[in-house]
Backbone of each chain as ProteinMPNN parsed JSONL, in Angstrom:
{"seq_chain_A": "XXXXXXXXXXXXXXXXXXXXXXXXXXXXXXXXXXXXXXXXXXXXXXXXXXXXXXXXXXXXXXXXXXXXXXXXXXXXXXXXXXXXXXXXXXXXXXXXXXXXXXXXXXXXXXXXXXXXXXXXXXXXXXXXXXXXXXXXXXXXXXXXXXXXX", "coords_chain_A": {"N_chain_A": [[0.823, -1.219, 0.0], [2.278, 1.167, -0.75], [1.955, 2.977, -2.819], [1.088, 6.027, -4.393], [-1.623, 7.836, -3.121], [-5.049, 9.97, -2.537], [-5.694, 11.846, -0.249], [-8.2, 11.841, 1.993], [-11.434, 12.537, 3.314], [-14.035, 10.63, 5.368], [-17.131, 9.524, 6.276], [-18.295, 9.07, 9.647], [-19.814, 6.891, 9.753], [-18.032, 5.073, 7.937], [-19.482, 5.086, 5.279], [-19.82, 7.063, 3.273], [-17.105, 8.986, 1.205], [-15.062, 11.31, 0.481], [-12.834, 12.802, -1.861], [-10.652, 15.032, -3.269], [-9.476, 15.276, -6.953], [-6.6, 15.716, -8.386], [-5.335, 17.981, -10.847], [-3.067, 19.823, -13.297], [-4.904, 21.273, -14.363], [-7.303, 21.154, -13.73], [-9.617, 20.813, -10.924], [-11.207, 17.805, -9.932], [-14.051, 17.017, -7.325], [-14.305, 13.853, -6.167], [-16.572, 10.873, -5.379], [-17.33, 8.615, -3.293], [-19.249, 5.889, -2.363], [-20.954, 3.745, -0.259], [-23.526, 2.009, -0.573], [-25.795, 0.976, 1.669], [-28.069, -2.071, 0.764], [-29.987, -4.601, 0.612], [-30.415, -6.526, 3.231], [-27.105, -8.347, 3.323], [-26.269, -7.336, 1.023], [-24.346, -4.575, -0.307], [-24.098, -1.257, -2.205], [-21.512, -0.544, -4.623], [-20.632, 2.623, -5.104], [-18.995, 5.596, -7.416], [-18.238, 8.129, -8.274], [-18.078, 11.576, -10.041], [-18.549, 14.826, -8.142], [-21.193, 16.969, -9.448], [-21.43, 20.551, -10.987], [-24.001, 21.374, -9.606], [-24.244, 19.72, -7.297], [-25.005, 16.934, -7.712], [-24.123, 13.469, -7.6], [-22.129, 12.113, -10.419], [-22.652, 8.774, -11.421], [-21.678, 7.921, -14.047], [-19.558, 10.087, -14.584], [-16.551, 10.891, -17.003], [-13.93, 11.766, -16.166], [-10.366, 11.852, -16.958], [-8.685, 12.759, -15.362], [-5.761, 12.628, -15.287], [-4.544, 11.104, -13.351], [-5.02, 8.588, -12.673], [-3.912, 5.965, -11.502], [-3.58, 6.909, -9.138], [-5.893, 7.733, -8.303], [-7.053, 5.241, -7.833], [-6.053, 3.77, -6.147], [-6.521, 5.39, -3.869], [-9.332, 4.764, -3.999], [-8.844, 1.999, -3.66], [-8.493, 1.843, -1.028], [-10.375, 3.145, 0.165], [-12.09, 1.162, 0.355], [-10.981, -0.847, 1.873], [-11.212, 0.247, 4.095], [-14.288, 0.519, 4.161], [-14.751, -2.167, 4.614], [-13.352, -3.28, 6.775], [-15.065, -1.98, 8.49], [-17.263, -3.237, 8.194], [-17.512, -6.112, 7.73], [-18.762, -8.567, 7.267], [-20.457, -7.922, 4.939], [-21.211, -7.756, 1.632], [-20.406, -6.467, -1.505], [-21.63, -4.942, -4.746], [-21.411, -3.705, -7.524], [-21.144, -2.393, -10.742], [-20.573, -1.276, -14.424], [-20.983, 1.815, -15.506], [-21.129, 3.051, -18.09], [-20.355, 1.52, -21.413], [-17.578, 2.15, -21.373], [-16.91, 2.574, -18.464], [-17.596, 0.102, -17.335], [-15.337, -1.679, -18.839], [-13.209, -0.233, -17.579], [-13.287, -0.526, -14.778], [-12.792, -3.412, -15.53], [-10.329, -3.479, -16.574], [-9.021, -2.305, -14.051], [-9.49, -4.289, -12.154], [-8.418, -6.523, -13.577], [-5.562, -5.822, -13.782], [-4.455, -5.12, -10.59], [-5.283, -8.011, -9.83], [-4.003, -10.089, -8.487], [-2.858, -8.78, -5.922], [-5.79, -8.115, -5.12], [-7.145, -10.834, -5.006], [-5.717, -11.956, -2.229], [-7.496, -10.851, -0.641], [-9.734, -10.417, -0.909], [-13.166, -12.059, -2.515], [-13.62, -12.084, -6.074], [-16.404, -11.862, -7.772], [-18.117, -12.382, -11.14], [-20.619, -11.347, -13.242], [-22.072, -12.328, -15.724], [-23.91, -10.34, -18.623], [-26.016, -12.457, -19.634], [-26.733, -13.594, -16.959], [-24.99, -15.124, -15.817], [-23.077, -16.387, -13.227], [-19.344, -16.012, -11.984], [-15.876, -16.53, -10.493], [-13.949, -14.369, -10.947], [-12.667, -13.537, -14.083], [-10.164, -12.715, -16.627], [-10.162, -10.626, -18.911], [-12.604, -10.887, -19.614], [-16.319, -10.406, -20.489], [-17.976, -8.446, -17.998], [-20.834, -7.55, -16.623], [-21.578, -7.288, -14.139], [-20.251, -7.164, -10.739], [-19.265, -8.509, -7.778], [-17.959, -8.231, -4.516], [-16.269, -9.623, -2.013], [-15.458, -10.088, 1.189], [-12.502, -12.32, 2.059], [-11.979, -15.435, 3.577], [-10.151, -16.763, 5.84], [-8.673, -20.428, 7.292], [-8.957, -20.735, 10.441]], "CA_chain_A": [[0.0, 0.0, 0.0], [3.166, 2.307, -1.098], [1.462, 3.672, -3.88], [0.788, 7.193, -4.091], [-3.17, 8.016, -2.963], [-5.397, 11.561, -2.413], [-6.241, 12.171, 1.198], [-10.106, 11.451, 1.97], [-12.642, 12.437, 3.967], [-14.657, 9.72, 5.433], [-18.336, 9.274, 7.094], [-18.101, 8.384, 11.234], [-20.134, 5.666, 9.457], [-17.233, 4.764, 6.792], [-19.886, 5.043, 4.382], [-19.53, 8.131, 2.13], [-15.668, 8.978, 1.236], [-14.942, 12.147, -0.809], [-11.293, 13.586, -2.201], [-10.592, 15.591, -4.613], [-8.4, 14.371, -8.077], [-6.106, 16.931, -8.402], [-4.221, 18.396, -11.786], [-2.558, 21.279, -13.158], [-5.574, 21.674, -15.204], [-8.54, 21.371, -12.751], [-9.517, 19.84, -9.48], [-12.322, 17.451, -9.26], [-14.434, 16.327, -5.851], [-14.671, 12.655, -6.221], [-17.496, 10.729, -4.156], [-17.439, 6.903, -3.184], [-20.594, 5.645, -1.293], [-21.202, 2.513, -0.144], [-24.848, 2.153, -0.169], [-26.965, -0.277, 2.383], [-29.379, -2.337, 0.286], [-30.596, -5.54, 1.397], [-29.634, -7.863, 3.928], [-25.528, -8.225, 3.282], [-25.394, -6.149, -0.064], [-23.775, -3.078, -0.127], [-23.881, -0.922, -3.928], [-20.325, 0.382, -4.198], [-20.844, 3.81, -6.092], [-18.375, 5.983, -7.364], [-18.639, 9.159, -9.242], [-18.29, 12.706, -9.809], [-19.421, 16.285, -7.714], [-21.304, 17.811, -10.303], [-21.585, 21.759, -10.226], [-25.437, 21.327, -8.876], [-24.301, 18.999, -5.368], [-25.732, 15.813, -7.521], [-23.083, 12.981, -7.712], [-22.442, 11.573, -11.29], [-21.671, 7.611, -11.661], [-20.993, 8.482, -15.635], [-18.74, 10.852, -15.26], [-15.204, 10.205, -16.9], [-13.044, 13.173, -16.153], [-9.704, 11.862, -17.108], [-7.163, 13.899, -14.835], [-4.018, 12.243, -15.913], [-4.223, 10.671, -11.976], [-5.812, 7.341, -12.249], [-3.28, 4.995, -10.495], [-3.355, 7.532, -7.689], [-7.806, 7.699, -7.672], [-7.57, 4.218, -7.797], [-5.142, 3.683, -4.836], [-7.247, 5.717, -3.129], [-10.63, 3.856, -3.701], [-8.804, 0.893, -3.086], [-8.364, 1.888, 0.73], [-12.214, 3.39, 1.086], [-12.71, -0.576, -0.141], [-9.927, -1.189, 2.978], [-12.009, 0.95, 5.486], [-15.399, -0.097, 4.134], [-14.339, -4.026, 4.956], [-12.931, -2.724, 8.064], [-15.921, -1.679, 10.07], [-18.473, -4.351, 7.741], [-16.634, -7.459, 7.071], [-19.578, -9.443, 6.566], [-21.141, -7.539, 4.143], [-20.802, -7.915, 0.194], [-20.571, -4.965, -2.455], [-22.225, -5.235, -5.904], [-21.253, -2.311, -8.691], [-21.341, -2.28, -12.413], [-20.073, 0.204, -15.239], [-22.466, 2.602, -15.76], [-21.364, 3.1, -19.217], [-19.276, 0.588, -21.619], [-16.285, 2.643, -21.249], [-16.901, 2.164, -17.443], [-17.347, -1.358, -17.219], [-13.826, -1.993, -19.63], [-12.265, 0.298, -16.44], [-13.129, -1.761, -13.71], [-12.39, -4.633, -15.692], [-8.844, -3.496, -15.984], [-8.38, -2.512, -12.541], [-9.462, -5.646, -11.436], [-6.896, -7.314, -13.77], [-4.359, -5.077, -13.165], [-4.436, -5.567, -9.356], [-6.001, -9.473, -9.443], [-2.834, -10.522, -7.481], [-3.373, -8.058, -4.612], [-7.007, -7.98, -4.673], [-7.556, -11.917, -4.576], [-5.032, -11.771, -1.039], [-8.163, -10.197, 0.366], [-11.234, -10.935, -1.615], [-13.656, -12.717, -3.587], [-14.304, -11.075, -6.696], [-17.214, -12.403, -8.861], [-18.239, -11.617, -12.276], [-22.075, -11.398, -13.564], [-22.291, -11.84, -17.407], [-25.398, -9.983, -19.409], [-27.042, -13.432, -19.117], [-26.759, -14.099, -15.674], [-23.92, -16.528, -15.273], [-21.872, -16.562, -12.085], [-18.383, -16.984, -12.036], [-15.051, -16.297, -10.22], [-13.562, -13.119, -11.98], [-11.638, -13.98, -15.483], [-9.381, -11.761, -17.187], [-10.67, -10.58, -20.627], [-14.215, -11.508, -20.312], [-16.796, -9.105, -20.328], [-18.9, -8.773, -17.457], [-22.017, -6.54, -16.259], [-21.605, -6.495, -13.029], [-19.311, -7.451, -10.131], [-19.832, -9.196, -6.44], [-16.767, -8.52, -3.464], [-16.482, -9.854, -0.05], [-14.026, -10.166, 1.897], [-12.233, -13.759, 2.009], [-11.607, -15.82, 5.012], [-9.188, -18.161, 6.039], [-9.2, -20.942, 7.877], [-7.431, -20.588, 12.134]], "C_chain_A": [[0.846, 1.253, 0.0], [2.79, 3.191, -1.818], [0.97, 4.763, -3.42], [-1.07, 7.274, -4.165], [-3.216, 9.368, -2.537], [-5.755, 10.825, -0.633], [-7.471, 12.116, 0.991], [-10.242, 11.851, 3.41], [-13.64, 11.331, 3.978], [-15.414, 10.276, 6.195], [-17.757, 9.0, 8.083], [-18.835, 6.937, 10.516], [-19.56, 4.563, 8.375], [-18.473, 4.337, 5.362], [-20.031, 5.779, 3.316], [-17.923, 8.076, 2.321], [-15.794, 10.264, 0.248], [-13.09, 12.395, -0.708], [-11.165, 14.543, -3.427], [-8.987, 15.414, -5.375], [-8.015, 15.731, -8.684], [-4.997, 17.038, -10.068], [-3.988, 19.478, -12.302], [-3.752, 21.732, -14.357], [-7.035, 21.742, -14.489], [-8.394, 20.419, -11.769], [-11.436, 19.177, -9.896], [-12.742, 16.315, -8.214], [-14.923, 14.97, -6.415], [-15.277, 11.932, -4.711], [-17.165, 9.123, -4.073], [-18.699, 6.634, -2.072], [-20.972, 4.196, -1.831], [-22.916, 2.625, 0.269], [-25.492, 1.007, 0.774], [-28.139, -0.382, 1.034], [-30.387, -2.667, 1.022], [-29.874, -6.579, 2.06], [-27.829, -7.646, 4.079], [-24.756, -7.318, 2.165], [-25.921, -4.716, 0.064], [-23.845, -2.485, -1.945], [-22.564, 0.076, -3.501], [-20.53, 1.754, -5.502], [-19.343, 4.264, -6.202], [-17.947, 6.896, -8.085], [-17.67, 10.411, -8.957], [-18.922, 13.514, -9.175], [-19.827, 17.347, -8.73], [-21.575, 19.323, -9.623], [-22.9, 22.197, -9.527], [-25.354, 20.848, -7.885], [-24.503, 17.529, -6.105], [-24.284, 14.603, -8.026], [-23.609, 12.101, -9.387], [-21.72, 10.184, -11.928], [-20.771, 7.386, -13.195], [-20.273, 9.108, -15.759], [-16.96, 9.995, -15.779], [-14.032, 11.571, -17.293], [-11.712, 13.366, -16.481], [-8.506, 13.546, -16.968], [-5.658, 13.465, -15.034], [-3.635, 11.637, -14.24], [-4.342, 9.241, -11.758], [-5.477, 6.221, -11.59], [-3.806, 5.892, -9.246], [-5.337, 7.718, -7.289], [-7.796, 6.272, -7.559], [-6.928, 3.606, -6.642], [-6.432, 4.416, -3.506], [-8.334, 5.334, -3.095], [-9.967, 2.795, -3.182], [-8.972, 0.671, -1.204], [-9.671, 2.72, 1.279], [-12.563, 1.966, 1.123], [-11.944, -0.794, 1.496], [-10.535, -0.904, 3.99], [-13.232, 0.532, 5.743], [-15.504, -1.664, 5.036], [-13.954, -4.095, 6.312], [-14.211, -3.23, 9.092], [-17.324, -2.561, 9.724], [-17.548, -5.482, 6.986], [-16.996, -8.195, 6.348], [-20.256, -9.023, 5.334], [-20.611, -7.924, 1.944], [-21.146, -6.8, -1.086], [-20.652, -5.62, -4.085], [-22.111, -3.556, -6.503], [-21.02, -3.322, -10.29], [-21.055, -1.155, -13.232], [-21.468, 0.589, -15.394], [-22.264, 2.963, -17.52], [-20.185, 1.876, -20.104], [-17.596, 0.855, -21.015], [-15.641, 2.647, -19.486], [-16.502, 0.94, -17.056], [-15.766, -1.723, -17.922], [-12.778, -1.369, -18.285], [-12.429, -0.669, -15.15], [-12.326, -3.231, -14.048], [-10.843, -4.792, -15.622], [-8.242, -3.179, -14.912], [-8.181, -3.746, -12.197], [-8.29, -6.809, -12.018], [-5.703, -7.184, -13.383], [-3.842, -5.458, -11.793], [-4.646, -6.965, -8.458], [-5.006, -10.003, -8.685], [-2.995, -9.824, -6.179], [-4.661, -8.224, -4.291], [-7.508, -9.453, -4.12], [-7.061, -12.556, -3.247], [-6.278, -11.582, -0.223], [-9.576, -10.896, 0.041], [-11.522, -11.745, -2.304], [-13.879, -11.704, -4.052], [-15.248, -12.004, -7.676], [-17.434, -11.635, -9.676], [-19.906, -11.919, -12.919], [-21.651, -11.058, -14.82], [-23.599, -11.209, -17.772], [-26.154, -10.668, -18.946], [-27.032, -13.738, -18.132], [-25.876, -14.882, -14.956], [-22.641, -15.638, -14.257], [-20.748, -16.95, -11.944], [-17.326, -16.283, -11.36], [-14.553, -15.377, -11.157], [-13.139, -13.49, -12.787], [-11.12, -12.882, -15.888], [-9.567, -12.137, -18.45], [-12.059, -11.097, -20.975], [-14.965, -10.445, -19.393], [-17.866, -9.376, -19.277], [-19.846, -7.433, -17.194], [-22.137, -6.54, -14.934], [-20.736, -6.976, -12.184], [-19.579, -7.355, -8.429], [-18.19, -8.989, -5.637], [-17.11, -8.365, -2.92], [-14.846, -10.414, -0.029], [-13.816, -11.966, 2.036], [-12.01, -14.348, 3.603], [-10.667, -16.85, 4.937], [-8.949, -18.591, 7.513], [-7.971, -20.297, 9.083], [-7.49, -21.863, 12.787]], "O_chain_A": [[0.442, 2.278, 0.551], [3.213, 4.325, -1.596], [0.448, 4.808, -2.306], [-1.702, 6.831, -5.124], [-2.228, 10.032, -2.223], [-5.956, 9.701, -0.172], [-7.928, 12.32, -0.134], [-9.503, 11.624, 4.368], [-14.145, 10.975, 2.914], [-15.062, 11.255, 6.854], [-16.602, 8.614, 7.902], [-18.295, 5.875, 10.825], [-20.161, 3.563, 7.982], [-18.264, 3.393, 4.6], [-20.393, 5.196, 2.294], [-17.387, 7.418, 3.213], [-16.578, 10.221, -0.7], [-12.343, 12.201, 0.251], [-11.826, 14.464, -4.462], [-7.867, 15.402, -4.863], [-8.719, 16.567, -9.25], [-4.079, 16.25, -10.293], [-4.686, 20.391, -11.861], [-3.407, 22.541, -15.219], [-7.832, 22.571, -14.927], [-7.545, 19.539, -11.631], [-12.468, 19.829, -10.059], [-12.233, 15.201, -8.088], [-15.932, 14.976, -7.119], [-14.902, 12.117, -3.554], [-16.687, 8.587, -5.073], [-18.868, 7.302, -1.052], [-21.178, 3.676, -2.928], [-23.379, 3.225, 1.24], [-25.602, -0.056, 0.163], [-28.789, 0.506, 0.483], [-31.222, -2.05, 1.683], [-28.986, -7.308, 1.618], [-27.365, -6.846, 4.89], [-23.63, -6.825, 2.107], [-26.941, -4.071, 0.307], [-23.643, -3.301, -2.844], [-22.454, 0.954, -2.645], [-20.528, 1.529, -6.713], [-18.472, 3.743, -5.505], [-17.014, 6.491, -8.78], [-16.799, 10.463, -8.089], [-20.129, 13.326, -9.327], [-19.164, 18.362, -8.948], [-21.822, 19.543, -8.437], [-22.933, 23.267, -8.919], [-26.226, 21.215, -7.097], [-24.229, 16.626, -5.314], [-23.479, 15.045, -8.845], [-24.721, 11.645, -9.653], [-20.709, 10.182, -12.63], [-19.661, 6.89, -13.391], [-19.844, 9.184, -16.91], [-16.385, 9.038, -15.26], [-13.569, 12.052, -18.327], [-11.318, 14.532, -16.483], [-8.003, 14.479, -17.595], [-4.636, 14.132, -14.873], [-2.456, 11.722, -13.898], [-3.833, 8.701, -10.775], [-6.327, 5.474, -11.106], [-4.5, 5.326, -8.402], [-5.832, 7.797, -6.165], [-8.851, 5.938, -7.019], [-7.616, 2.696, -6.181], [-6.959, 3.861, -2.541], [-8.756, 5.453, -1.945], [-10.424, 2.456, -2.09], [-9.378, -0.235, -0.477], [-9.95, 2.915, 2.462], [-13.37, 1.602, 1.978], [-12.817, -0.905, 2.357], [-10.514, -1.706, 4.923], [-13.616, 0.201, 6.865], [-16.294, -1.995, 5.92], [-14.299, -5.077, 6.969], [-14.385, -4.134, 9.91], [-18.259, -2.676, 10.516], [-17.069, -5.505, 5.852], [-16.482, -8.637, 5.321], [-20.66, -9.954, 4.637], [-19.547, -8.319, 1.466], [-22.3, -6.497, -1.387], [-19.945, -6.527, -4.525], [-22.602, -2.536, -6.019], [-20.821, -4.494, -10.609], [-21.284, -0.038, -12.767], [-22.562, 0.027, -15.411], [-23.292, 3.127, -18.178], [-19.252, 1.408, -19.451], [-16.78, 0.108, -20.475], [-14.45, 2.698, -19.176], [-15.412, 0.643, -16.567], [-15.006, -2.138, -17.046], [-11.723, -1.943, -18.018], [-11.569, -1.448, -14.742], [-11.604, -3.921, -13.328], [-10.187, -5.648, -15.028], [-7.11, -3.585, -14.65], [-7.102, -4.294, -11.969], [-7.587, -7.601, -11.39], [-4.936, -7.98, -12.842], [-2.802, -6.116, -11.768], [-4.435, -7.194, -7.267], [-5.618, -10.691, -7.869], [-3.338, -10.572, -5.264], [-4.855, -8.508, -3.11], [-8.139, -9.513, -3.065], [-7.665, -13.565, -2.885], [-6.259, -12.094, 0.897], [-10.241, -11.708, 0.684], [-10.652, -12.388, -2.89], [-14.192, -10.66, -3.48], [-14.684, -12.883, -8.328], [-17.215, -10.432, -9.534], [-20.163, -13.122, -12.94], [-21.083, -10.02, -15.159], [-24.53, -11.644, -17.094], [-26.966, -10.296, -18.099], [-27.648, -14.801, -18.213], [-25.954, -15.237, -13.78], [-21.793, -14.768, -14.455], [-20.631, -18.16, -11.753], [-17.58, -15.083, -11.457], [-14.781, -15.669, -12.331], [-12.883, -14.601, -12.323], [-11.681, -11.873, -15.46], [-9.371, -13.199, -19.042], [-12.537, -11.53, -22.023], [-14.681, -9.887, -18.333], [-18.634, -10.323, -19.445], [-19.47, -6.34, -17.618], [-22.899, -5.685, -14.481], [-19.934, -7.544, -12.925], [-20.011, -6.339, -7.885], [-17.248, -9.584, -6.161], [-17.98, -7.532, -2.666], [-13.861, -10.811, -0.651], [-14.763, -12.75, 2.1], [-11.904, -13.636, 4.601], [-10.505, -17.654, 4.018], [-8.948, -17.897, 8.53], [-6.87, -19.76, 8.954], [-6.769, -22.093, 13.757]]}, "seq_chain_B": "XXXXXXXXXXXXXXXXXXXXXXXXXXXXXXXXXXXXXXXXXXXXXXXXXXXXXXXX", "coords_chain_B": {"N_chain_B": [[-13.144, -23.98, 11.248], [-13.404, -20.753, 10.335], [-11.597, -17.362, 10.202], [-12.169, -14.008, 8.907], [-10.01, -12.259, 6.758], [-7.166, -11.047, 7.623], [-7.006, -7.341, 6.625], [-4.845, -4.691, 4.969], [-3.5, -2.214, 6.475], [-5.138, 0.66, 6.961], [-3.48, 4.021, 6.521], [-3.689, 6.479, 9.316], [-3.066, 8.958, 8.95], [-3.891, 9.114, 6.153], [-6.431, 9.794, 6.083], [-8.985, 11.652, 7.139], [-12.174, 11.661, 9.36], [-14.975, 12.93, 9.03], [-18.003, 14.53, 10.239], [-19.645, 16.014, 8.119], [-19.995, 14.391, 6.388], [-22.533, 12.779, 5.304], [-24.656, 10.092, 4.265], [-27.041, 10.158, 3.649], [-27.33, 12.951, 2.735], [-26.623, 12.77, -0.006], [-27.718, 13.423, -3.577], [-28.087, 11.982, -6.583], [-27.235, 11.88, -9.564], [-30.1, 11.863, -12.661], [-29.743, 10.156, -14.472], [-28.232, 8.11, -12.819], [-28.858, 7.297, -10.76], [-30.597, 5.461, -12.184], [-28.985, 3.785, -13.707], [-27.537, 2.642, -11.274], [-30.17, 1.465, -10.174], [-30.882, -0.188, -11.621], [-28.533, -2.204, -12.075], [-28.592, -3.166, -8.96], [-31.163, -4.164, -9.14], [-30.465, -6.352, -11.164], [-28.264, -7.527, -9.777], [-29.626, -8.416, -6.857], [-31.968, -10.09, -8.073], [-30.515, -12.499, -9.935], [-29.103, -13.485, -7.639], [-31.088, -14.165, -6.147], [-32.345, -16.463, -8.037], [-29.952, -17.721, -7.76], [-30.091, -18.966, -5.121], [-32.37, -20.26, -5.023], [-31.609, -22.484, -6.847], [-29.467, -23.631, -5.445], [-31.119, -24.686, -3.55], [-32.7, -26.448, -4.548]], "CA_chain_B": [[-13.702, -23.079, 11.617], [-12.483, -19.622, 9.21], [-11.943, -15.799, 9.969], [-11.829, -12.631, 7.481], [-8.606, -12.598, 6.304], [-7.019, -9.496, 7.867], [-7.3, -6.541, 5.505], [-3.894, -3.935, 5.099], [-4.622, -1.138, 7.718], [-5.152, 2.116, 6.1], [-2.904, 4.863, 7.863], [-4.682, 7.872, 9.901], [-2.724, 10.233, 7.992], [-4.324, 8.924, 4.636], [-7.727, 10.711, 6.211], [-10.388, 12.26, 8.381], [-13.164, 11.714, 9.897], [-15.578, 14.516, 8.624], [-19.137, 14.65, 10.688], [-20.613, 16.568, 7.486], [-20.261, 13.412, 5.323], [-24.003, 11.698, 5.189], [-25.069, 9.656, 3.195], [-28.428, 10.761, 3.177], [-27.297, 14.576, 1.871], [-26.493, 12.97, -1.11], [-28.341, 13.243, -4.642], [-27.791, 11.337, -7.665], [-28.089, 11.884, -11.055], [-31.01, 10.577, -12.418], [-29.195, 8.685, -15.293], [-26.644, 7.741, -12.279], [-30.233, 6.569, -10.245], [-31.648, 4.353, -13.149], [-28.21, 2.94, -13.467], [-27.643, 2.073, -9.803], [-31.055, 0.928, -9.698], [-30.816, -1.485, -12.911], [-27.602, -2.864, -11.636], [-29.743, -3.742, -7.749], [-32.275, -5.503, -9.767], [-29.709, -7.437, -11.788], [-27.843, -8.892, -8.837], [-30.524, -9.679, -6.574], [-32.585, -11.828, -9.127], [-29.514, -13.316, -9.899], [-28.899, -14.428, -6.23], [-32.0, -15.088, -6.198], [-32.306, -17.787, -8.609], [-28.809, -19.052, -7.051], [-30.707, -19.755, -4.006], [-33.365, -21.145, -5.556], [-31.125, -23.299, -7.585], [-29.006, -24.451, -4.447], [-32.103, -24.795, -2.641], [-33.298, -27.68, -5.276]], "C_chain_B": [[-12.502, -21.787, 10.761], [-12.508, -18.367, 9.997], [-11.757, -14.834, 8.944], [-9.918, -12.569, 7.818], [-8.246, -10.744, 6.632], [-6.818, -8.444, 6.877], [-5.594, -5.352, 5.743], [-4.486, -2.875, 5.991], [-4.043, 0.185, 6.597], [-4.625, 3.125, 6.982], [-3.711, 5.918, 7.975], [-4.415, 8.325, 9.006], [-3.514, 10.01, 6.907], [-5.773, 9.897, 4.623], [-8.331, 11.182, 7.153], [-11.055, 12.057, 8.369], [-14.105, 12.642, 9.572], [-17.24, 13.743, 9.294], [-20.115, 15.314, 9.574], [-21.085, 15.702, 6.34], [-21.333, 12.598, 5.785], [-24.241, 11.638, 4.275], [-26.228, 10.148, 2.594], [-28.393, 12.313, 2.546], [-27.1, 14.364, 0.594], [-27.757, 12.899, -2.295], [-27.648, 12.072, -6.098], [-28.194, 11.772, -8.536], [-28.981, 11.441, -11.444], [-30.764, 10.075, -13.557], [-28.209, 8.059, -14.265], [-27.828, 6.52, -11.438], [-30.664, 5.739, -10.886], [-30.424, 3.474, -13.529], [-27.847, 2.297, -12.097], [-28.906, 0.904, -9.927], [-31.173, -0.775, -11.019], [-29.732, -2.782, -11.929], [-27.695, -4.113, -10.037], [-30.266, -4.775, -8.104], [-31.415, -6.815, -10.249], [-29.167, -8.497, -10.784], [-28.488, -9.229, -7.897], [-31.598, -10.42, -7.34], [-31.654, -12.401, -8.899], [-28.979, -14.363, -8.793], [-29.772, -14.505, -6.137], [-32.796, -16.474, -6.641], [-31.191, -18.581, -8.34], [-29.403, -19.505, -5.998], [-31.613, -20.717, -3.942], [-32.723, -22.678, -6.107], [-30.292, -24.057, -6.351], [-30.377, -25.142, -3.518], [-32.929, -26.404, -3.149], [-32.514, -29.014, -5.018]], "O_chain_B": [[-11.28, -21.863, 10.632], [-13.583, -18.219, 10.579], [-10.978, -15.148, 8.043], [-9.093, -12.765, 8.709], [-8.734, -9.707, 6.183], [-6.197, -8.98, 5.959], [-5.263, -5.301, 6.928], [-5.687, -2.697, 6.198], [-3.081, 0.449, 5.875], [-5.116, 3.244, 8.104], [-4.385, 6.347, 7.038], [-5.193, 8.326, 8.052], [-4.008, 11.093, 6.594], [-6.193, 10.536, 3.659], [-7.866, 10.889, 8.255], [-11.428, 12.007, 7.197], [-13.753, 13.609, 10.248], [-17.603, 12.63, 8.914], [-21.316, 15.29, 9.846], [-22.026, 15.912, 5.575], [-21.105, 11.736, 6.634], [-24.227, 12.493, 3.39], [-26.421, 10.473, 1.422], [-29.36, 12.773, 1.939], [-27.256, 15.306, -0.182], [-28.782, 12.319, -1.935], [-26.519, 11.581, -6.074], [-29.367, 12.135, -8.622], [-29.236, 10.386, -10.864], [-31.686, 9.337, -13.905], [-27.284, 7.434, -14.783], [-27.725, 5.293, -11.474], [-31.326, 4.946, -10.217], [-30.737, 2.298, -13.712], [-28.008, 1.076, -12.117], [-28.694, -0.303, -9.807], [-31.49, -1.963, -10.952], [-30.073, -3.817, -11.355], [-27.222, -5.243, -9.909], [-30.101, -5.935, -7.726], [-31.591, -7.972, -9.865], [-29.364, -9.712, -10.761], [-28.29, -10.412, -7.619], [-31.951, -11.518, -6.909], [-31.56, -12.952, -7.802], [-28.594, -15.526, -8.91], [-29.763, -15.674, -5.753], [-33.517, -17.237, -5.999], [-31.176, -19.797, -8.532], [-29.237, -20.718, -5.864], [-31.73, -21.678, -3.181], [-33.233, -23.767, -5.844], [-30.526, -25.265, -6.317], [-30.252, -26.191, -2.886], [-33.518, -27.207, -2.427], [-32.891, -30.063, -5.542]]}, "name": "protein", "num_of_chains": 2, "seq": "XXXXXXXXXXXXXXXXXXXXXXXXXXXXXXXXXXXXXXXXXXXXXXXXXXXXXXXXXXXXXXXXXXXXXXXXXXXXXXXXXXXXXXXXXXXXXXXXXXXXXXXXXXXXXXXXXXXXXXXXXXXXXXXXXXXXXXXXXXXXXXXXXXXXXXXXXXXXXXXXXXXXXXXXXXXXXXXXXXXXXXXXXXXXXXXXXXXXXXXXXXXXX"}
């Protein structure tokens, strides 16, 4: 967890997170919110502060930062898991160009991230499966892993 | 018998605590709302027919 990350503001309830993604060309307030559904799932959001207050999961603001926003979600994910262990977080791209970004985080990082978590993968049609690299999915299931004592 | 697999600790310094962050102040877009809400639907059916399907 060397990697360079933004400073955050967190909820007392580690459930909102904001920072702002900083470059020599503008600043923008990035939001993360873990939503309560039902039961154990959580919806992991993660957007833009548009100039109205309303947060936008579409936006794609390309600040020339994105290792360093993504370092830093990774450790709202770190805090989230923290203070709800049991719980399980369900997100999805909101637009193609979305979904293709997660998908390469999750490759990118699948060595670190599988240390900690399950990650599942929801195709279009419905099929359930342990994450894959290079296959397209629609939506995406993490919980935290356990091991045995 | 298993526990959660300890998680890296996130250092203080990395953040704060802010009392003005609620969840409930926030808004959503409402293409950000009809995506959220699609995405809800999608994965509980989905676990829903896994339960169903383990359940058989």
């Amino acid at each position: 967890m060397e990697k360079p990350s933004y400073h955050f503001k967190v909820s007392p309830d580690a459930l909102v997170y904001e920072f702002d993604s900083i470059s020599s060309e503008k600043t923008i307030r990035k939001i993360v919110i873990y939503e309560p559904l039902k039961d154990e799932l959580f919806h992991f959001g993660f957007g833009d502060l548009t100039p109205n207050g309303d947060i936008d999961y579409k936006a794609n603001s390309k600040n020339q930062d994105m290792d360093k926003v993504i370092m830093t979600v990774v450790k709202t994910m770190f805090l989230f898991f923290e203070n709800y262990p049991d719980k399980q977080l369900v997100f999805g791209g909101s637009t193609e160009i979305r979904s293709r970004w997660y998908r390469q985080i999750i490759t990118k990082f699948i060595e670190n991230i599988e240390l900690y978590f399950e990650v599942q993968g929801f195709t279009t049609d419905g099929e359930q499966e342990p994450f894959r690299e290079n296959r397209d999915y629609y939506a995406f299931l993490i919980s935290q892993k356990h091991e045995q004592i | 018998m298993s526990k959660y697999k300890i998680l890296p600790k996130v250092s203080k310094s990395d953040y704060e605590i802010s009392e003005e962050l609620d969840i409930n102040k926030y808004k959503l877009t409402e293409e950000s709302r009809e995506f959220r809400d699609k995405i809800v639907d999608f994965i509980t059916k989905q676990k829903l027919n896994h339960k169903n399907l383990v359940s058989v």
